[in-house]
Biopython code that builds the backbone (N, CA, C, O; Angstrom):
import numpy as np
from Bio.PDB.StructureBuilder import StructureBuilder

atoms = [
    (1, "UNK", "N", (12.491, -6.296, -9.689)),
    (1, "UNK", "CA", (11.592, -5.266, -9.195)),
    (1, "UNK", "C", (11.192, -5.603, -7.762)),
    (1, "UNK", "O", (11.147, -6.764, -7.356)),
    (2, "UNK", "N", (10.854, -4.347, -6.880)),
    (2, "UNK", "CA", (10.979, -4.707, -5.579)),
    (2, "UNK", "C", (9.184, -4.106, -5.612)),
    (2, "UNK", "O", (8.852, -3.167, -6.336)),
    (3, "UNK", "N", (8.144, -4.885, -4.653)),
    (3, "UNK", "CA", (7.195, -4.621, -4.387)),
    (3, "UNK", "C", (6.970, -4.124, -2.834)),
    (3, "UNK", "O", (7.225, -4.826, -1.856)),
    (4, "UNK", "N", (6.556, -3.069, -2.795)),
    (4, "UNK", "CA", (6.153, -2.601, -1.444)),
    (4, "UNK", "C", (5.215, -2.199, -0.924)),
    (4, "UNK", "O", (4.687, -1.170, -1.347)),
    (5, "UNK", "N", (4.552, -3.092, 0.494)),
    (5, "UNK", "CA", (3.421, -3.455, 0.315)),
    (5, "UNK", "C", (3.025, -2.721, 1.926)),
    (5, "UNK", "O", (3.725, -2.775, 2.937)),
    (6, "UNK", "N", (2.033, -2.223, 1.802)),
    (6, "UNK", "CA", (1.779, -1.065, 2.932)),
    (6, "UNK", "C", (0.507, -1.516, 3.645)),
    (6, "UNK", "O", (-0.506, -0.876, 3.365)),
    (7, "UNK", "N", (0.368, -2.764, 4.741)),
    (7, "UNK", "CA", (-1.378, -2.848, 5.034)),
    (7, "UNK", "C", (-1.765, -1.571, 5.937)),
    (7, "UNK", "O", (-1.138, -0.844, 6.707)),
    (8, "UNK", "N", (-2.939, -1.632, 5.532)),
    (8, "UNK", "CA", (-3.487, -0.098, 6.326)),
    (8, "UNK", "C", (-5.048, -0.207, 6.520)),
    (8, "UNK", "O", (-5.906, -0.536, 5.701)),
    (9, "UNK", "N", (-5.210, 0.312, 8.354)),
    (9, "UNK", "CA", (-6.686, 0.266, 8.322)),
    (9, "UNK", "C", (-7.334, 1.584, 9.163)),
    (9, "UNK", "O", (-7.388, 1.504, 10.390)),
    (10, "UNK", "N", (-7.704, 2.504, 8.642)),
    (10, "UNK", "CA", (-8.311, 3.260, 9.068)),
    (10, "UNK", "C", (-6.872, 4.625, 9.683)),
    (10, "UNK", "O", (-6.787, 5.212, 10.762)),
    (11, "UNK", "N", (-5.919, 4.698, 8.378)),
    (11, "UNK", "CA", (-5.000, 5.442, 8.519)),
    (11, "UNK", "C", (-5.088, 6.304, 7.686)),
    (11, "UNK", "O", (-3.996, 6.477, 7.144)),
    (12, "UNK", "N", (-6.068, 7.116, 7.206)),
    (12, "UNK", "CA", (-6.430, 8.320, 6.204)),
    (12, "UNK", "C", (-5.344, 9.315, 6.343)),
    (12, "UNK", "O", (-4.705, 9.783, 5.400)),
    (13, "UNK", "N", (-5.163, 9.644, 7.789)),
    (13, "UNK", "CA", (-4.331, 10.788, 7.856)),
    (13, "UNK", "C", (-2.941, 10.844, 7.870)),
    (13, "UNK", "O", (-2.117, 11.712, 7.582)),
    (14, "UNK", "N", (-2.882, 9.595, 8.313)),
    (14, "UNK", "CA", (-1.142, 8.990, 8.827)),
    (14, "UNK", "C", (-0.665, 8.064, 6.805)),
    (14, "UNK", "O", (0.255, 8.609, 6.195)),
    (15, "UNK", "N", (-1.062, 7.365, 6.416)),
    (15, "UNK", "CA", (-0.524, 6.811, 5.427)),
    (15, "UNK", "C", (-0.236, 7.322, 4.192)),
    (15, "UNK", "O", (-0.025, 6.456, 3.343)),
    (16, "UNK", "N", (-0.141, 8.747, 3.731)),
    (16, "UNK", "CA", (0.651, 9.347, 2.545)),
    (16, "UNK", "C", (1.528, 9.552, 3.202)),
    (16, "UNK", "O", (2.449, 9.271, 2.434)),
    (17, "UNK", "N", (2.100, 9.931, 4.355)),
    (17, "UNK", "CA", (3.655, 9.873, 4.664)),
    (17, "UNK", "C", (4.207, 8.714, 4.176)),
    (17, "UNK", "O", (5.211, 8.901, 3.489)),
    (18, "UNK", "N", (3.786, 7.336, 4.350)),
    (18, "UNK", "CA", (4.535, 6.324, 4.180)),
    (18, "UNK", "C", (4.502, 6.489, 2.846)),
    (18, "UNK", "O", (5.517, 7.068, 2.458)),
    (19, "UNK", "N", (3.714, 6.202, 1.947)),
    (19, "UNK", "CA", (3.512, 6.226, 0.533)),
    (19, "UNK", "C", (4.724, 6.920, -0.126)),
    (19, "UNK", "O", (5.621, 6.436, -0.817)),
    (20, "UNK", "N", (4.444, 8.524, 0.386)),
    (20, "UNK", "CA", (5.867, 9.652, -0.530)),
    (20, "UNK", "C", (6.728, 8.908, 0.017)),
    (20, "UNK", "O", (7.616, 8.515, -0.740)),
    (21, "UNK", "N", (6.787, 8.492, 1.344)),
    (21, "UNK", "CA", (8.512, 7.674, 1.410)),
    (21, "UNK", "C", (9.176, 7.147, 0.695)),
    (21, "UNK", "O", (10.335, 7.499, 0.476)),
    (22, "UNK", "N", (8.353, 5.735, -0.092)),
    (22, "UNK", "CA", (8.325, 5.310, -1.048)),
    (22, "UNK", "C", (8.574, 5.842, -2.165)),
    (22, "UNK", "O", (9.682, 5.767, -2.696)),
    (23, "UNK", "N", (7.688, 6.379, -2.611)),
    (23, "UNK", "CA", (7.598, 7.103, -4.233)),
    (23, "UNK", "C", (9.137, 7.950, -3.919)),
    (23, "UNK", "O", (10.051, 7.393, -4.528)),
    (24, "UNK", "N", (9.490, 8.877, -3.299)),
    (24, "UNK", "CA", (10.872, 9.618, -2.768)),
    (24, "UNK", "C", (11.960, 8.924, -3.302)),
    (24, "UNK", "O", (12.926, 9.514, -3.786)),
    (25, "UNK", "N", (11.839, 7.355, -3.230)),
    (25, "UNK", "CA", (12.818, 6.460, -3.901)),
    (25, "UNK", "C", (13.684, 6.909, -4.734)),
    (25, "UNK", "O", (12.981, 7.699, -5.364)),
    (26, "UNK", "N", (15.300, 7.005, -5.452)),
    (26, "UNK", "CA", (15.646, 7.292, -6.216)),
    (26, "UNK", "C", (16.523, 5.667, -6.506)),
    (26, "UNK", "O", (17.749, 5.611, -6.400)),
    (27, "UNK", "N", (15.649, 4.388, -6.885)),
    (27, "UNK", "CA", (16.300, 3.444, -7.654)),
    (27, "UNK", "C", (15.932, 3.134, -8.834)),
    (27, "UNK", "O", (15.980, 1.937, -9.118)),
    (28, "UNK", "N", (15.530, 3.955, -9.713)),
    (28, "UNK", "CA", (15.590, 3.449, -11.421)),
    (28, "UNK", "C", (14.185, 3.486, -11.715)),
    (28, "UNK", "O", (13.454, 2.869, -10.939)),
    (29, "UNK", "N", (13.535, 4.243, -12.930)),
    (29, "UNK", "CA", (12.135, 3.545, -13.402)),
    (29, "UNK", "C", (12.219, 2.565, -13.438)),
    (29, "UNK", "O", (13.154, 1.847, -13.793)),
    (30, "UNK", "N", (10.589, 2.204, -12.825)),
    (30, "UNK", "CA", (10.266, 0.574, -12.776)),
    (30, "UNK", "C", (10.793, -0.227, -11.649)),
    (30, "UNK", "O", (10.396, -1.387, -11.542)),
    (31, "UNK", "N", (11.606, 0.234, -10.830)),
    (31, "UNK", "CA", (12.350, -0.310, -9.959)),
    (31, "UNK", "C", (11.670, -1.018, -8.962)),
    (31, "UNK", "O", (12.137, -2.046, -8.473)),
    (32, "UNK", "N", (10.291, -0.396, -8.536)),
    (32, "UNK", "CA", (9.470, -1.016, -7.596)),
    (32, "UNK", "C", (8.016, -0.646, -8.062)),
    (32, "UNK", "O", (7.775, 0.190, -8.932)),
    (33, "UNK", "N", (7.138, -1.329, -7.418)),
    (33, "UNK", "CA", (5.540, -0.381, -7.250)),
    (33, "UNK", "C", (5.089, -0.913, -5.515)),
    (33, "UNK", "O", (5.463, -1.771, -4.715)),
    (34, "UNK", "N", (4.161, 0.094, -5.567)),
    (34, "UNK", "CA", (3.652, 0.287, -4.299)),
    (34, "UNK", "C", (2.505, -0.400, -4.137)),
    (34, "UNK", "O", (2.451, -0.779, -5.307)),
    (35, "UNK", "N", (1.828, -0.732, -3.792)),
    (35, "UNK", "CA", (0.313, -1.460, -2.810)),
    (35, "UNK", "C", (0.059, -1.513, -1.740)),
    (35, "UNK", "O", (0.444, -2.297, -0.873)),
    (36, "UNK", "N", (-0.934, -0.288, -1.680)),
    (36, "UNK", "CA", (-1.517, -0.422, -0.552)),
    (36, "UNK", "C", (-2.989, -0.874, -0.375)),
    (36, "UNK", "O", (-4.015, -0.553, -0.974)),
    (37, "UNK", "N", (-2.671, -1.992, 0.967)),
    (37, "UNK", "CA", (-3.955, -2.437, 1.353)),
    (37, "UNK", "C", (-4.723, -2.568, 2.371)),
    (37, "UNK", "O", (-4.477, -3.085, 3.460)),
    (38, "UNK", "N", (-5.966, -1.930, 1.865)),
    (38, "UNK", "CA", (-6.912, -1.625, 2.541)),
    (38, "UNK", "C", (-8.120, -2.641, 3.456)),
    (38, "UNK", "O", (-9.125, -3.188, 3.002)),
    (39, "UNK", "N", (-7.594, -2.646, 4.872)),
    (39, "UNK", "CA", (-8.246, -3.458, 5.326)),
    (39, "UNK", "C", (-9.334, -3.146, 6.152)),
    (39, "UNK", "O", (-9.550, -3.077, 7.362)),
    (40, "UNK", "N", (-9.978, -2.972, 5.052)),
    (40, "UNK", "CA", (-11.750, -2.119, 5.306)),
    (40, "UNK", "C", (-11.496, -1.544, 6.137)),
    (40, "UNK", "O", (-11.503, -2.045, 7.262)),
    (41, "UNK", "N", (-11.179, -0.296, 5.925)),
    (41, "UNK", "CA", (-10.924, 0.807, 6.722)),
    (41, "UNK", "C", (-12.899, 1.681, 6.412)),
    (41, "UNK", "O", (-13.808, 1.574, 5.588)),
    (42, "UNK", "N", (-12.599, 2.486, 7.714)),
    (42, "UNK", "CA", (-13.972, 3.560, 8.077)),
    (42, "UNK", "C", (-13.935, 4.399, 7.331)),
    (42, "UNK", "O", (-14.905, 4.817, 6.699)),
    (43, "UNK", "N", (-12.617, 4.871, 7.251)),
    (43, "UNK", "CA", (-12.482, 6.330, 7.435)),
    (43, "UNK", "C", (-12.341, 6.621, 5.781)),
    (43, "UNK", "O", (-12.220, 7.831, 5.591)),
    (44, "UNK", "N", (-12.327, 5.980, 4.761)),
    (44, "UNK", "CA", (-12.286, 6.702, 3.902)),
    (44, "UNK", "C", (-10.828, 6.756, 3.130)),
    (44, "UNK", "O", (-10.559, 7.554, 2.232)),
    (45, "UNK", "N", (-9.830, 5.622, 3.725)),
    (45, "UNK", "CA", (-8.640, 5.586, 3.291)),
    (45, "UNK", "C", (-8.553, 5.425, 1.956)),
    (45, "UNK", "O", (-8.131, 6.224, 1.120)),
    (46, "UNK", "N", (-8.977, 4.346, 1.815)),
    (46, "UNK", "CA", (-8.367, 4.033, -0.138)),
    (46, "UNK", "C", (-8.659, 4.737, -1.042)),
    (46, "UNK", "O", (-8.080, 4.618, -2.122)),
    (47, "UNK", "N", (-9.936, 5.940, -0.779)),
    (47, "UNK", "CA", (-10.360, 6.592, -1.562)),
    (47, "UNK", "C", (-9.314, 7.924, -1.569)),
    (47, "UNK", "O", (-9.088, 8.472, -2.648)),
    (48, "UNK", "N", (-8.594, 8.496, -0.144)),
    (48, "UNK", "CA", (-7.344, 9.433, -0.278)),
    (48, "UNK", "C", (-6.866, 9.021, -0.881)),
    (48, "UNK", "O", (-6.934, 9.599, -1.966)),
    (49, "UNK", "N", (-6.008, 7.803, -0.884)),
    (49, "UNK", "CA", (-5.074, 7.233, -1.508)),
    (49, "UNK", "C", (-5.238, 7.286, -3.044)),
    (49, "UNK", "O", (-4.244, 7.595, -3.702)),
    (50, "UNK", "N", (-6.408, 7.012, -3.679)),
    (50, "UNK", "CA", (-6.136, 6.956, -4.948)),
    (50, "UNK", "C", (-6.240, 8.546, -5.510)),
    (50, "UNK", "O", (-5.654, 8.984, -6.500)),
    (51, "UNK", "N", (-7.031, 9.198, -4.722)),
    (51, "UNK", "CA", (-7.118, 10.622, -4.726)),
    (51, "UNK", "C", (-5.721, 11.319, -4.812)),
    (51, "UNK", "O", (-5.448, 11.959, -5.828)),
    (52, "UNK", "N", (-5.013, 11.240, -3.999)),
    (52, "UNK", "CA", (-3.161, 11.445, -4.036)),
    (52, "UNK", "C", (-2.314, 11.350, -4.767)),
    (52, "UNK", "O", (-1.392, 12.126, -5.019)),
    (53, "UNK", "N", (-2.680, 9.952, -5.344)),
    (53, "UNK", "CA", (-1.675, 9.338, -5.728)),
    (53, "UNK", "C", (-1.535, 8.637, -6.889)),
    (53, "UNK", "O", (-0.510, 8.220, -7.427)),
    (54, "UNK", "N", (-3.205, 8.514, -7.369)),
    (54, "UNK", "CA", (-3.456, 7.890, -8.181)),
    (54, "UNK", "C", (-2.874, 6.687, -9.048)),
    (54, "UNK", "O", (-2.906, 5.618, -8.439)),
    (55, "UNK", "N", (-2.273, 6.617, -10.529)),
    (55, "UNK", "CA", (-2.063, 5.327, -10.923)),
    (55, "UNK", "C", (-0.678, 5.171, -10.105)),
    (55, "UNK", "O", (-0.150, 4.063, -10.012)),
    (56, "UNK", "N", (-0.228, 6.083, -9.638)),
    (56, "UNK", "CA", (1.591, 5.808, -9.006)),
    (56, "UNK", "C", (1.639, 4.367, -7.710)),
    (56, "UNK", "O", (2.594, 3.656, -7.397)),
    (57, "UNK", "N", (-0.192, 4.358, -7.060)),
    (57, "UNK", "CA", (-0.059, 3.276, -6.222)),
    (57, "UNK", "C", (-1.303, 2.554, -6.718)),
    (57, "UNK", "O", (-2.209, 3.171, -7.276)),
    (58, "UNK", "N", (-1.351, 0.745, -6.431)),
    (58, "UNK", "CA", (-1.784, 0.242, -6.420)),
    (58, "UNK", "C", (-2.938, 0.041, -5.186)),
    (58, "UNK", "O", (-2.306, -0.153, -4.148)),
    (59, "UNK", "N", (-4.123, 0.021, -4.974)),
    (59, "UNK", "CA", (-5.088, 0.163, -3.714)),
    (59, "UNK", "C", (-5.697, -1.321, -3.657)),
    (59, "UNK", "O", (-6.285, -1.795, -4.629)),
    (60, "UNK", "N", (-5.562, -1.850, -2.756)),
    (60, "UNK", "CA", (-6.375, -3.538, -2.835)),
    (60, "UNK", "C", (-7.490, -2.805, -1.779)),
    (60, "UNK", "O", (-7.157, -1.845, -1.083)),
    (61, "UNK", "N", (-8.497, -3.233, -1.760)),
    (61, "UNK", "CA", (-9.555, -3.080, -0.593)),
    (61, "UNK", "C", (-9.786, -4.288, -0.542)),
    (61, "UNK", "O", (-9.933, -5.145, -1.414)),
    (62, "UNK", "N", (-9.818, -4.310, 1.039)),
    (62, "UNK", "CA", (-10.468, -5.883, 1.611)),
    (62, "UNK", "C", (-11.655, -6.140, 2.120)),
    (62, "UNK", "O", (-11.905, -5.505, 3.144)),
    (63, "UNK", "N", (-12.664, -7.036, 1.652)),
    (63, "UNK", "CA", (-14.289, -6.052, 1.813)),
    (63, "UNK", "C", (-14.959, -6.562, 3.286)),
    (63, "UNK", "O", (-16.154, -6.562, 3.585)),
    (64, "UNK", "N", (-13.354, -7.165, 4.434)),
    (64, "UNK", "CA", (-13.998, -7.804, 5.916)),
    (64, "UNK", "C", (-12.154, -7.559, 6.534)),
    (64, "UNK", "O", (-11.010, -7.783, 6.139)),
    (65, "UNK", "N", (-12.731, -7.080, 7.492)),
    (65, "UNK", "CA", (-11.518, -6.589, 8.480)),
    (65, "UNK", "C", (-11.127, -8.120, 8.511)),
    (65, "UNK", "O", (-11.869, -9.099, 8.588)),
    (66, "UNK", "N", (-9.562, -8.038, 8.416)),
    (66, "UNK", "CA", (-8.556, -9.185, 8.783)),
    (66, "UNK", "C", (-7.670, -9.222, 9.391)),
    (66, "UNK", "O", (-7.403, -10.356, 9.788)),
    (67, "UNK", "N", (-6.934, -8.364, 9.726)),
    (67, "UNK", "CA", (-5.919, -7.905, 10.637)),
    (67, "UNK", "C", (-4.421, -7.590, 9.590)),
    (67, "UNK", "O", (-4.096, -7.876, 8.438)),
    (68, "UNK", "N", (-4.027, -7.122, 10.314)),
    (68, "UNK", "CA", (-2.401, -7.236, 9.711)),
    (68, "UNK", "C", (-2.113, -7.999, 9.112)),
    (68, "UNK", "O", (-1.742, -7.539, 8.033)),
    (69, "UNK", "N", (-2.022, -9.358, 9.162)),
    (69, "UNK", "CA", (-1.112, -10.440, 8.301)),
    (69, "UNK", "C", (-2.199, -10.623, 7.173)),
    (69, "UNK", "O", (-1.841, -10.602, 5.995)),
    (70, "UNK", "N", (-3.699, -10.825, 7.563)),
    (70, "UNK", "CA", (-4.485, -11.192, 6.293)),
    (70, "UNK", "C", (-4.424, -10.027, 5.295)),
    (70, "UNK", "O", (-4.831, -10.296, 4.165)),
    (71, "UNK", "N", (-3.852, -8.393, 5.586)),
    (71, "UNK", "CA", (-3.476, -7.962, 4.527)),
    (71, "UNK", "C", (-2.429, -8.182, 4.091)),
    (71, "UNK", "O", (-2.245, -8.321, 2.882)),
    (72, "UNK", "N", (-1.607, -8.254, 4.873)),
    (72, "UNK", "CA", (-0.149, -8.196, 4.159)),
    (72, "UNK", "C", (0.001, -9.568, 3.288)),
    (72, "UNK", "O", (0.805, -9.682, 2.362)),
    (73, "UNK", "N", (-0.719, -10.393, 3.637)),
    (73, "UNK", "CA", (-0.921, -12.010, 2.536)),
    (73, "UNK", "C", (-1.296, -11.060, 1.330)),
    (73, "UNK", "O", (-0.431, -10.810, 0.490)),
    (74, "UNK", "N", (-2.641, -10.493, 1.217)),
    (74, "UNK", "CA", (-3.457, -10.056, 0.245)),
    (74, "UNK", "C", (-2.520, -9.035, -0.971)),
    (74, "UNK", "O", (-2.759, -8.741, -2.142)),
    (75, "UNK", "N", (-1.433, -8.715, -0.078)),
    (75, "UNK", "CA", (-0.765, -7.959, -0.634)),
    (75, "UNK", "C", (0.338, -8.598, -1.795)),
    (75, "UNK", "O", (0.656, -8.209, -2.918)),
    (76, "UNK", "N", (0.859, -10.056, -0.755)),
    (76, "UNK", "CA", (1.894, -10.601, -1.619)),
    (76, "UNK", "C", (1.488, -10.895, -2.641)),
    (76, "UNK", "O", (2.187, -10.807, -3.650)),
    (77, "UNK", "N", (-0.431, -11.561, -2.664)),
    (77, "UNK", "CA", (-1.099, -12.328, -3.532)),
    (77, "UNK", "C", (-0.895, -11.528, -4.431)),
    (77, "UNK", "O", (-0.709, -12.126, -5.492)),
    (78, "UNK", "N", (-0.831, -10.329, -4.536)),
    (78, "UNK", "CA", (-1.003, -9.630, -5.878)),
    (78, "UNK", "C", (0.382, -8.735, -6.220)),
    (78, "UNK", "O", (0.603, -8.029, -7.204)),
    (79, "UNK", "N", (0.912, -8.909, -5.496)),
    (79, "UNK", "CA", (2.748, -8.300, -5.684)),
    (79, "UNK", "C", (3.369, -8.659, -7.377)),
    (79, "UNK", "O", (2.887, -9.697, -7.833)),
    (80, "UNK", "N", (3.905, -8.260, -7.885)),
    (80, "UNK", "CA", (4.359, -8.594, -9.226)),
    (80, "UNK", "C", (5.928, -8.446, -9.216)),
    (80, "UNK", "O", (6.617, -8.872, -10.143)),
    (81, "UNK", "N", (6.661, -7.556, -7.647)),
    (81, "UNK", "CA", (7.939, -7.829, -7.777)),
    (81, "UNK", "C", (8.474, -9.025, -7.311)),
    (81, "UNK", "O", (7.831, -9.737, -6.540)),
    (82, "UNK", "N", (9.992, -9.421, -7.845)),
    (82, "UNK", "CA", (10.918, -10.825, -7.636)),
    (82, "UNK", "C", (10.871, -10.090, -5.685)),
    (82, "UNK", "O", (10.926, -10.865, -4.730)),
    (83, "UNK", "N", (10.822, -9.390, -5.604)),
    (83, "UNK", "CA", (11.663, -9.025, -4.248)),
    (83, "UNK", "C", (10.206, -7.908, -3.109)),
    (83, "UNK", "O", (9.657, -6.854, -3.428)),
    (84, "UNK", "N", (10.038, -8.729, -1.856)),
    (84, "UNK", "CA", (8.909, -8.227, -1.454)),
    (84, "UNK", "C", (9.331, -7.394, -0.339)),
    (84, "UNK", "O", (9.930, -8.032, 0.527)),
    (85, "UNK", "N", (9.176, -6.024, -0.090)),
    (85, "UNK", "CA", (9.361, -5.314, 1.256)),
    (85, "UNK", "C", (8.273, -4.784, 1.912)),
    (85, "UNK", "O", (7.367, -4.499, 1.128)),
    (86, "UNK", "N", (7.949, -4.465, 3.488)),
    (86, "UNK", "CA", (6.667, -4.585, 3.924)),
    (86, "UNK", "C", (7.132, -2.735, 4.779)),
    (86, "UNK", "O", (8.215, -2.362, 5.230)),
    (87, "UNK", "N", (5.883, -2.034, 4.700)),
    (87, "UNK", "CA", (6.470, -1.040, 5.381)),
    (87, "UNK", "C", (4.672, -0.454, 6.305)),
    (87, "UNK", "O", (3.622, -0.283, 5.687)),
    (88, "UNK", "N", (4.813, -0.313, 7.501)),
    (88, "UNK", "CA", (3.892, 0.051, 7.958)),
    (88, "UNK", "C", (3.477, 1.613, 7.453)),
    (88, "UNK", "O", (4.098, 2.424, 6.766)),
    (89, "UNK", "N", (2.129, 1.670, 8.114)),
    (89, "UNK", "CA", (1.411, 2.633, 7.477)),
    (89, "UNK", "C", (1.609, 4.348, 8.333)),
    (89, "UNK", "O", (1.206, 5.424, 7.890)),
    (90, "UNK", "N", (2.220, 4.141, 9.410)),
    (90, "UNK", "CA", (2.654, 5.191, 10.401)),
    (90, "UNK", "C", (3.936, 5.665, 9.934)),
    (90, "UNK", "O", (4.536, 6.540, 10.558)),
]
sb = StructureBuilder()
sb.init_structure("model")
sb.init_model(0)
sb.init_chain("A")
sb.init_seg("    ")
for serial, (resi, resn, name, xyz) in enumerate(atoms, 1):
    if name == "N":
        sb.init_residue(resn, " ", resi, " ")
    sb.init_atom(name, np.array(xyz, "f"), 0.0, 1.0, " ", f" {name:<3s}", serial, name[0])
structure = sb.get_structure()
């Protein structure tokens, strides 16, 4: 299973494009899951996100801005696929 892991901060409007990219996938049920994480965003992101998309993505919120890599760590920490791919939020 491939995990794909999306950090995102204050991309409400821009990050369901990336997401359907994802989900769009045609490799097999179960083949991957998604996580996206939220690196204390303003605007209200993780709450679209689960609004959208609900159980289809995983939402981490991070409760202190970290930058890019401290999400994308946060992300692996909780990844459950053998195989990790990273895809920005634009």
């Amino acid at each position: 299973m491939f995990s794909v892991i999306i950090p995102v901060y204050n991309r409400r409007e821009l990050v369901s494009r990336s997401v359907r990219s994802v989900l769009s996938q045609r490799i097999g049920d179960g083949a991957f899951e998604v996580i996206v994480v939220d690196d204390a965003s303003q605007d209200g992101t993780a709450e679209a996100v689960r609004r959208e998309f609900g159980a289809s993505v995983r939402v981490i919120e991070m409760q202190e801005n970290g930058g890019v890599s401290a999400a994308r760590n946060r992300g692996i920490d909780r990844a459950r696929g053998q195989w990790l791919a990273f895809l920005d939020s634009d």
